[in-house]
C-alpha positions in Angstrom: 27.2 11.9 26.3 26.9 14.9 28.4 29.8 15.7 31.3 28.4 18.5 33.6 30.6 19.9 36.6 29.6 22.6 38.8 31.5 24.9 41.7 34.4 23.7 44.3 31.7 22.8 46.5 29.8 20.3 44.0 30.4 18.3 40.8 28.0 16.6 38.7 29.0 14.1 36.6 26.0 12.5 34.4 25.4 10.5 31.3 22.0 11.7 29.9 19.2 9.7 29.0 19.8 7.4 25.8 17.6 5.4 23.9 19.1 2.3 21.7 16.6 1.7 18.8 17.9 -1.2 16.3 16.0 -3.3 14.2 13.7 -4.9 16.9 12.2 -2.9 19.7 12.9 -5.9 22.0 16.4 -4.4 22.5 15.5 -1.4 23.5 17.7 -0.4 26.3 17.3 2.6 28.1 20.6 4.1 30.3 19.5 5.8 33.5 20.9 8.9 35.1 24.3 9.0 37.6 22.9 10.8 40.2 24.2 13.8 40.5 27.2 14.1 43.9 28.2 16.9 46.4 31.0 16.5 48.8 28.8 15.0 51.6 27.7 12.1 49.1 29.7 8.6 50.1 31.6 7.2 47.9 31.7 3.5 47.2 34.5 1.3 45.1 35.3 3.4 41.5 33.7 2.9 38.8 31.2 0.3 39.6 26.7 0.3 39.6 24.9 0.5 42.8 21.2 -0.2 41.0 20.8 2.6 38.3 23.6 4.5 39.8 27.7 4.8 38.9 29.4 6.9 41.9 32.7 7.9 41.3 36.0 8.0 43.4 37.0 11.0 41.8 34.3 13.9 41.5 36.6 16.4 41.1 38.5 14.8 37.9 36.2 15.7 35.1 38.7 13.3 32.5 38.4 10.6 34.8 34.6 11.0 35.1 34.5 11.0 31.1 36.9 7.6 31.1 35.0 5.5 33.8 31.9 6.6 31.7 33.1 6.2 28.2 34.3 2.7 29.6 31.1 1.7 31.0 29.2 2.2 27.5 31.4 0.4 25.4 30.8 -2.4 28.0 27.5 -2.3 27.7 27.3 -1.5 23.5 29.1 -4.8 23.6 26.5 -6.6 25.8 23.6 -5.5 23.5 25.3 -6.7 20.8 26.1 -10.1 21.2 22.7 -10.6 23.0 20.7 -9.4 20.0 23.3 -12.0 17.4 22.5 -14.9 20.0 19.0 -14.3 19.3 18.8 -13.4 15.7 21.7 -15.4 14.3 23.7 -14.3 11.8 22.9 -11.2 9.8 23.4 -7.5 9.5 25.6 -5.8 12.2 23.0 -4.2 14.4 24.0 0.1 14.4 24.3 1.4 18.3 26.1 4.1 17.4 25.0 7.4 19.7 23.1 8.7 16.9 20.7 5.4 17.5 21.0 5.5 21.1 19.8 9.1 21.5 16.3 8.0 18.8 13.0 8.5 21.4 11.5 5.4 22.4 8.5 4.0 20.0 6.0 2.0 21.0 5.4 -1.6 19.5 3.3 -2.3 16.9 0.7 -3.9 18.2 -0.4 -6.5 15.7 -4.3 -6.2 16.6 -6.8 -4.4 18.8 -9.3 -2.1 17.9 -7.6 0.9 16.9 -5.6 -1.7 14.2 -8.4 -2.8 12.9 -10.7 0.7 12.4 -7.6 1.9 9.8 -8.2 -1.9 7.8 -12.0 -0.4 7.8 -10.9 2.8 7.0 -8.7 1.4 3.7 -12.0 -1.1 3.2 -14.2 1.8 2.8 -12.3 3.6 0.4 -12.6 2.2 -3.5 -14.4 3.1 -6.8 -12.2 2.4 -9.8 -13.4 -1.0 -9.9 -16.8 0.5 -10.9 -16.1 2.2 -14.1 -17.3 -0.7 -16.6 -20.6 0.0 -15.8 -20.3 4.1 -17.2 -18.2 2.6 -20.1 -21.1 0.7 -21.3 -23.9 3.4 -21.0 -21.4 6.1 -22.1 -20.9 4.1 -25.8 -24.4 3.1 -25.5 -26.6 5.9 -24.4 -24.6 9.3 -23.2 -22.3 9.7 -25.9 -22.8 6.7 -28.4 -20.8 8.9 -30.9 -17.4 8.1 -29.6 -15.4 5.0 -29.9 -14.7 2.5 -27.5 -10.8 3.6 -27.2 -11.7 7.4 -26.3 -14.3 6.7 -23.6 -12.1 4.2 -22.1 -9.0 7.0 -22.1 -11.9 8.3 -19.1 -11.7 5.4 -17.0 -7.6 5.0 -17.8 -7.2 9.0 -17.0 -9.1 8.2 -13.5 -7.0 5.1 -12.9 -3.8 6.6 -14.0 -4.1 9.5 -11.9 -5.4 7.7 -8.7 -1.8 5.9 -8.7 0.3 8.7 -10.6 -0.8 10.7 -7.2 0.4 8.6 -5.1 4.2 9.5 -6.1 3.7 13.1 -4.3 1.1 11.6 -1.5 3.6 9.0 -0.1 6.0 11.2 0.7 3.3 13.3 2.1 1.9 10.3 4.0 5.3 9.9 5.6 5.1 13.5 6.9 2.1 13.1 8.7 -0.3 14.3 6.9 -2.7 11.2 6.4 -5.5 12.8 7.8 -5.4 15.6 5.1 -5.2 13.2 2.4 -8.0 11.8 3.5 -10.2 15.0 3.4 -9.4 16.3 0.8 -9.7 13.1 -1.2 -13.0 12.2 0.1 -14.0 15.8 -1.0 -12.6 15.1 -4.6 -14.5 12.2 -4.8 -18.0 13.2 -3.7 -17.6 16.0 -5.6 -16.8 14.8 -8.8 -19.2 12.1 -8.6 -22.0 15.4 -8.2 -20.5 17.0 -11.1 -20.5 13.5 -13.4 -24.4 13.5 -13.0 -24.5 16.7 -14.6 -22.4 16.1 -17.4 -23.6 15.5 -21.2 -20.2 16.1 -23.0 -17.0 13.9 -23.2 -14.6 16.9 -22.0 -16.7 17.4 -19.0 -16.5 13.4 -18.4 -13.1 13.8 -18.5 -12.7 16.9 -16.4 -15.0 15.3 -13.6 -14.7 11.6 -13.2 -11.1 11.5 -15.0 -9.2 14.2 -13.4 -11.1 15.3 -10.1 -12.3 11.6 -9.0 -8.8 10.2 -9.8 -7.0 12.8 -8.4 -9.1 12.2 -4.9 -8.7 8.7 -5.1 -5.2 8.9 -5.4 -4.8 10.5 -1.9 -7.3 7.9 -0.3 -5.4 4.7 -2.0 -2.0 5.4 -0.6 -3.0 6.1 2.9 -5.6 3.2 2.7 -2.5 0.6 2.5 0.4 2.9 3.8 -1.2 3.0 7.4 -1.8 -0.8 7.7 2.1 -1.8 8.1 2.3 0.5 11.2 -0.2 -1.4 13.3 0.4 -4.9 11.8 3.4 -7.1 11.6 2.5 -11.7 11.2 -0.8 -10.0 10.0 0.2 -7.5 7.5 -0.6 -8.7 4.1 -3.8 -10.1 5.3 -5.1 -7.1 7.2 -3.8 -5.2 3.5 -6.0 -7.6 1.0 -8.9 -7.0 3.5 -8.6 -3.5 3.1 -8.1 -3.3 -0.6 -10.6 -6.1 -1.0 -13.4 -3.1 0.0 -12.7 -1.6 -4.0 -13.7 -4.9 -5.2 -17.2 -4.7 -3.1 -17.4 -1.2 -4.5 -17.4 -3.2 -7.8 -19.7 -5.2 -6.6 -22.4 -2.5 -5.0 -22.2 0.6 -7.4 -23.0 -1.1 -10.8 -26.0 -2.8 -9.6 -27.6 0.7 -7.9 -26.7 2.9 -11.0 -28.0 0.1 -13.2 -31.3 -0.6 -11.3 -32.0 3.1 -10.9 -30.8 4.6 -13.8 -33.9 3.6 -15.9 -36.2 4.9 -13.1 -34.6 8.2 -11.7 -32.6 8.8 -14.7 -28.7 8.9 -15.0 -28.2 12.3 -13.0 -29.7 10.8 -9.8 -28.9 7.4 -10.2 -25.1 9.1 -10.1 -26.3 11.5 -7.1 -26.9 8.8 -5.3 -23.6 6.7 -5.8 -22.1 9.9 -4.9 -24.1 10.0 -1.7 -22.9 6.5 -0.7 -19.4 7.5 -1.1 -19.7 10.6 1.6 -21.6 8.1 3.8 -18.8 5.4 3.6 -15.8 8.0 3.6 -17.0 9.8 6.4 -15.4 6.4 8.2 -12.0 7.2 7.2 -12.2 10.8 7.5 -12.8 10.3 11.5 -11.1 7.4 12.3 -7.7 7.4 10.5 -4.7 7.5 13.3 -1.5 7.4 12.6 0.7 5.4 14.7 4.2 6.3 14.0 5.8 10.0 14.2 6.1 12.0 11.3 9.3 10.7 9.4 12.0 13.6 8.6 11.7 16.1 5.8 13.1 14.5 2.9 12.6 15.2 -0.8 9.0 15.1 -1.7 10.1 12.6 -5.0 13.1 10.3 -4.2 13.7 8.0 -6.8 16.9 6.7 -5.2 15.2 3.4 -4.7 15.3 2.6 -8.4 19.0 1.7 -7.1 17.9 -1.3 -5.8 17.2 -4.2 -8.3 14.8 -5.9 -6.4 12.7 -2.9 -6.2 13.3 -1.8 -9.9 12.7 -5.2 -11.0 9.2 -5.2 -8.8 8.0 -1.6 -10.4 8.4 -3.0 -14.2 6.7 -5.8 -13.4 3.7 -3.7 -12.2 3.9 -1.3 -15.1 3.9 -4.6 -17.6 1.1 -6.2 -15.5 -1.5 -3.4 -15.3 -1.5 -2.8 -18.8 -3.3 -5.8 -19.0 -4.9 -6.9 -15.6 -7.7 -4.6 -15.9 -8.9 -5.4 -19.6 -11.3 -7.6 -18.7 -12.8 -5.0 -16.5 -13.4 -2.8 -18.8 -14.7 -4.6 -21.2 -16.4 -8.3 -19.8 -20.2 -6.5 -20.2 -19.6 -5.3 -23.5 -17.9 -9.1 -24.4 -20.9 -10.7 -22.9 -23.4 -9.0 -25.4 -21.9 -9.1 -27.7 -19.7 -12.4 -28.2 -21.7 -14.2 -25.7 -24.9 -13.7 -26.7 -26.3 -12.5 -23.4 -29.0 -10.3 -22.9 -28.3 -6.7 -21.6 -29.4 -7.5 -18.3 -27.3 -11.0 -18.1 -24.5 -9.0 -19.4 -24.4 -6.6 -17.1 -24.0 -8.9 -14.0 -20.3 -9.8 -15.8 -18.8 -7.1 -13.9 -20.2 -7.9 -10.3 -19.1 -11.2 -10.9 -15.7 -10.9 -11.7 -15.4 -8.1 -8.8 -17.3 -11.0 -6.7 -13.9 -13.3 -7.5 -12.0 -10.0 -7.0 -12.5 -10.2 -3.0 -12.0 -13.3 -2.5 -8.6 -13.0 -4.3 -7.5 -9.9 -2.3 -8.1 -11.6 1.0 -7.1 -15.5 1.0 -3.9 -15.2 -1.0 -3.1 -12.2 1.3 -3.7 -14.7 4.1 -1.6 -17.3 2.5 1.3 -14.6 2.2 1.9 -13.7 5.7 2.8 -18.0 6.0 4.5 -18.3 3.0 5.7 -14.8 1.9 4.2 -12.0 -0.9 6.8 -12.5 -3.1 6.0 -16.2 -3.6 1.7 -16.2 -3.3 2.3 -13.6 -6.4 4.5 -15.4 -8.0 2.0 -17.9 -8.4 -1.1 -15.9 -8.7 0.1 -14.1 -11.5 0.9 -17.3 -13.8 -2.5 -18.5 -13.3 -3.9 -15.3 -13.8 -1.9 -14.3 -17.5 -3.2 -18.6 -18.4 -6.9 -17.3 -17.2 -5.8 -14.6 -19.8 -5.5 -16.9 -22.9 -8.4 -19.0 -21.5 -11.0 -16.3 -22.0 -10.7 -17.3 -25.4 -12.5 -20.3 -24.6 -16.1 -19.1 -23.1 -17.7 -17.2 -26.0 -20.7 -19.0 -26.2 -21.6 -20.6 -22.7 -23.0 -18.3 -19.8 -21.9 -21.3 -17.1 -18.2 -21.1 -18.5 -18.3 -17.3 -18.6 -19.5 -16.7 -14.8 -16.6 -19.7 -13.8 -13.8 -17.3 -15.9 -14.9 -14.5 -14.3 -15.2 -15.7 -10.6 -11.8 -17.4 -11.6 -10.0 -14.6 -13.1 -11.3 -12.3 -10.3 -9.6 -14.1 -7.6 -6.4 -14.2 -9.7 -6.2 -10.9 -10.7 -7.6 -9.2 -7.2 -4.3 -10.6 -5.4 -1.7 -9.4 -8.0 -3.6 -6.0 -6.9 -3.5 -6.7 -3.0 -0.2 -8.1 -2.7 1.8 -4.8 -4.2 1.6 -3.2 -1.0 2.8 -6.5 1.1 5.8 -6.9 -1.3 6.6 -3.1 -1.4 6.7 -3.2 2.4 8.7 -6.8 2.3 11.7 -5.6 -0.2 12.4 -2.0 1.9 14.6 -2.4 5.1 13.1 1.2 6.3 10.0 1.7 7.3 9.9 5.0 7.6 10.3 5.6 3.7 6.9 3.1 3.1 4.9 5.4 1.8 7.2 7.0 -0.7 8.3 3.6 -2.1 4.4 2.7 -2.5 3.6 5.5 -4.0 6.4 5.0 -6.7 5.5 1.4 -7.2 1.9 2.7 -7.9 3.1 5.1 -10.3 4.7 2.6 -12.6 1.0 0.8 -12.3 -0.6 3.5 -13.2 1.4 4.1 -16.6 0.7 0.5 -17.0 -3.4 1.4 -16.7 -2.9 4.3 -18.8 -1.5 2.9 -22.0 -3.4 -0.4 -21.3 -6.6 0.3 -22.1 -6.7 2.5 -25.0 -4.8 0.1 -26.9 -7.3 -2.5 -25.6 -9.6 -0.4 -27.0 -7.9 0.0 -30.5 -7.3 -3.5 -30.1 -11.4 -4.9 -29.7 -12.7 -2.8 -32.2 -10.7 -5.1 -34.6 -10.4 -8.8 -32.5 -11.7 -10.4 -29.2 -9.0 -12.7 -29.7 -6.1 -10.2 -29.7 -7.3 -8.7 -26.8 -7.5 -11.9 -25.2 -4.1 -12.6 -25.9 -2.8 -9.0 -25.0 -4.2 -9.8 -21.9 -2.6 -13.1 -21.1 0.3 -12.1 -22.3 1.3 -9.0 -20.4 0.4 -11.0 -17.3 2.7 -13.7 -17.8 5.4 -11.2 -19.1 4.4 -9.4 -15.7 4.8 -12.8 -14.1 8.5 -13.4 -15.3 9.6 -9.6 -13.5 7.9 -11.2 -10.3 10.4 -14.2 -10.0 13.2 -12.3 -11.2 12.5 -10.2 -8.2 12.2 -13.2 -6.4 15.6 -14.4 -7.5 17.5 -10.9 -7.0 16.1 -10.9 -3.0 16.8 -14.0 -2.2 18.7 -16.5 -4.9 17.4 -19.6 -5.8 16.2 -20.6 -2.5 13.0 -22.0 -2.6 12.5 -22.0 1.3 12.6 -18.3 1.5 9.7 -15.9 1.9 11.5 -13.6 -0.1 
C-alpha cells in the first residue's frame, strides 16, 4: 500500500494496483486506483466507493487517508475470504497477505486448444529408450559377440540411467525457463550420437556414444516432454501426459523393425544413419513448437532435495527406484527369451519387442484416462499389482508363441502406465506448481538408479536362470507396488473414496 501527498495546493492519496492470487484464479481480485484529488475535486460522504473510486473527507490528513484505506482492505480481505470457504468448503486457510496481493495476474490454464495440444505432440515425438533391445541382441550376436550379456546391457542401463539422472539438474532448469534450450540441445545429443553409434565397432565407443551422449540428450527432452503438459492441462492432465509418453512406446514400436529390416541390406552403419535421420525429422517438432505457458519461476537452488521432507513424496521416489529395477527386464531381454526358451525363429523373435511396446501404448494412454476420474495414485496402485503377477506369470509361456504374444501385449499395458503415471502422481502429491519440474526430475532420478542397477543384475542373473529373472522381475514390482499404497495411505488415510 502506497500513500502519495503532494503540495498545499493538491494531495493524492492512492492505493496502488494489487493482484490477489490464491489457490484458484477464480478469486482473482484486482483493486482499482483512488483517483487522485485537488482542492476543486467534490467531495462526497467519507470513506465510502463511488464505482472504482474512494474520495475522502480529509485530503489534507495523510493518517486519516492511510486509516480509511487500511480499513477498506481488511473489509475486503475478509469478503474474499469467506466467499472462497463458501465455495471450496473446508480446507487450508487461503494466504491474502500483500505479498499475494501484489503477485501479477496469470492467465488460466486453458485445459485444451491448439497450442495445448502441439506441447502433448511435442512430448509424443520425443522417445528412444524403449528401442534398445533390438542393439542388445545384435551387439551379443554380431557386433561384439565377445562380451557377456551383463556388460552390453550396462550400455542400455548407462543410456537409461542418465536420461533420468539428468533430469535432477534439467527440472530446475525447466522451471527457469529454459525449456526451449533443453530441447535443442537434447535433440542435438540425440541425432548425434545416433551418427556416431553407426560408426562404432568397439564397446567403449558404444558406451561413449549411445550410453553417455544419447542419454544425456534424452534426459533434457524427457523432463520437458511431461513438465510442460501440467501448465496447459488441468481434468485432462494425466491423459494428455500418457499420450505424450505413450510416443516412446511407438518409438519401440517403429525403430526396431527399420534397423532390423535394413540392417541386412544397407548394413548396420546406415541402417543406424537412418534411425538417426528419423529422430531429426521427428524432433524438429519439439524444437519449433515448444511454448511455455507460465513465467519463469524464481531462482532457487538448481538441486533442492527439501522435498524428501515429505513422506508422501519420499515414499513415491523409493517406490520408483524399487520398481524400475525390474520393470524394464523384459525389455531387454523378451527377443533373446524368445529364441532361446521359446523356440522361435530369429525373425519371430524379433517381433517380441514391438509387441510388448505395442501393449506399452495402450497402457500409457487408457489408465492415464482412467486417472484423471478416479485419481493417479489409485489407477497405479492397481496397475502395478497386476503388472509384478504378469511378472511371475512369464514363467508360464516358454513354449507357446500364442501365450508369449498375449504376455507381452499384457505386460506392456501394465507396465507402460506404471511409466506414464509418475508424472500425474508427481504433479498430484506437490501443492506448488511452480517447483514441478524440480520434483519430476528428482522422482526420475531415483528411477533411474533403479534402471541402472536393474539390468546388470538381470544380466548376471539370466546367464544362470530364466526363472530367477522372472521372479526378480515380479518381485520388485510388487515390492514397488506396496511403496505405491503406502503413499496412498500417507496422502490421504484409509479413505477409499479419495483420488489421493
Amino acid at each position: 500500500m502506497k500513500i502519495r501527498s503532494g503540495n498545499a495546493s493538491r494531495h493524492n492519496c492512492r492505493l496502488a494496483t494489487r493482484q490477489w492470487n490464491g489457490p484458484d484464479d477464480r478469486y482473482a481480485k484486482q483493486f482499482d486506483d483512488i483517483a487522485p484529488y485537488t482542492d476543486d475535486t467534490p467531495r462526497p460522504t467519507p470513506n465510502r466507493c463511488t464505482g472504482s473510486q474512494y474520495r475522502l473527507a480529509s485530503p489534507g490528513s495523510p493518517s486519516q487517508c492511510g486509516d480509511d484505506i487500511e480499513a477498506h482492505t481488511g473489509d475486503l480481505q475478509r469478503s474474499l475470504t469467506q466467499r472462497a470457504e463458501q465455495e471450496k468448503g473446508e480446507g487450508a486457510p487461503l494466504d491474502i497477505s500483500p505479498s499475494h496481493l501484489s503477485v501479477p495476474p496469470q492467465p488460466g490454464i486453458p485445459n485444451g486448444g491448439f497450442t495445448a495440444w502441439l506441447q502433448v505432440a511435442c512430448g509424443f515425438c520425443m522417445g528412444l529408450i524403449n528401442a534398445f533391445g533390438v542393439w542388445q541382441d545384435y551387439y551379443s550376436t554380431t557386433l561384439i559377440p565377445s562380451r557377456s550379456n551383463s556388460n552390453i546391457s550396462w550400455i542400455g542401463s548407462i543410456e537409461a540411467f542418465l536420461l533420468c539422472c539428468c533430469t535432477i539438474f534439467a527440472g530446475p532448469l525447466f522451471d527457469r525457463g529454459y525449456a526451449r534450450q533443453l530441447v535443442w540441445a537434447g535433440s542435438f545429443m540425440v541425432v548425434f550420437g545416433l551418427m556416431m553409434v553407426s560408426l562404432c565397432d568397439e564397446y567403449w565407443q558404444l558406451m561413449l556414444a549411445q550410453g553417455l551422449c544419447m542419454g544425456i540428450g534424452a534426459g533434457g527432452l524427457f523432463i520437458t516432454s511431461v513438465a510442460i503438459i501440467p501448465s496447459y492441462f488441468t481434468t485432462k492432465r494425466s491423459f494428455a501426459i500418457g499420450i505424450a509418453a505413450s510416443g516412446s512406446s511407438l518409438g519401440g514400436i517403429l525403430y526396431p523393425i527399420i534397423f532390423h529390416r535394413l540392417q541386412p541390406q544397407i548394413g548396420f552403419g546406415w541402417a543406424t544413419r537412418v534411425c538417426a535421420f528419423i529422430a531429426l525429422a521427428t524432433l524438429t517438432v519439439p524444437c519449433l513448437g515448444i511454448r511455455t505457458r507460465t513465467l519463469p519461476a524464481p531462482r532457487k537452488k538448481l538441486v533442492d532435495f527439501s522435498g524428501f521432507r515429505e513422506l508422501p513424496f519420499t515414499l513415491f521416489c523409493i517406490a520408483a527406484f524399487v520398481g524400475f529395477i525390474g520393470l524394464y527386464v523384459p525389455f531387454f531381454y523378451i527377443e533373446i527369451f524368445a529364441g532361446e526358451k521359446a523356440g522361435l525363429t530369429s525373425n519371430l523373435a524379433f517381433y517380441m519387442l514391438p509387441v510388448l511396446s505395442a501393449g506399452s501404448i495402450v497402457g500409457r494412454i487408457l489408465p492415464a484416462f482412467a486417472a484423471d476420474i478416479m485419481g493417479p495414485l489409485n489407477i497405479l496402485s492397481v496397475c502395478t499389482i497386476v503388472a509384478g503377477v504378469l511378472g511371475f506369470c512369464w514363467m508360464a509361456v516358454h513354449h507357446a508363441l500364442g501365450g508369449l504374444v498375449i504376455w507381452a501385449l499384457l505386460y506392456g499395458a501394465f507396465s507402460g502406465a506404471f511409466v506414464s503415471l509418475q508424472p500425474s502422481t508427481v504433479v498430484s502429491i506437490t501443492d506448488d506448481m511452480s517447483i514441478v519440474g524440480g520434483r519430476l526430475g528428482m522422482n526420475t532420478f531415483c528411477a533411474a538408479l533403479g534402471i541402472l542397477v536393474g539390468n546388470p543384475i538381470a544380466g548376471v542373473i539370466v546367464d544362470s536362470s530364466w526363472i530367477g529373472l522372472q521372479s526378480f522381475c515380479g518381485g520388485t514390482l510388487l515390492v514397488a507396488a506396496v511403496l505405491v499404497l503406502l503413499t496412498r495411505w500417507s496422502r490421504v488415510g484409509c479413505q477409499l473414496n479419495s483420488k489421493g
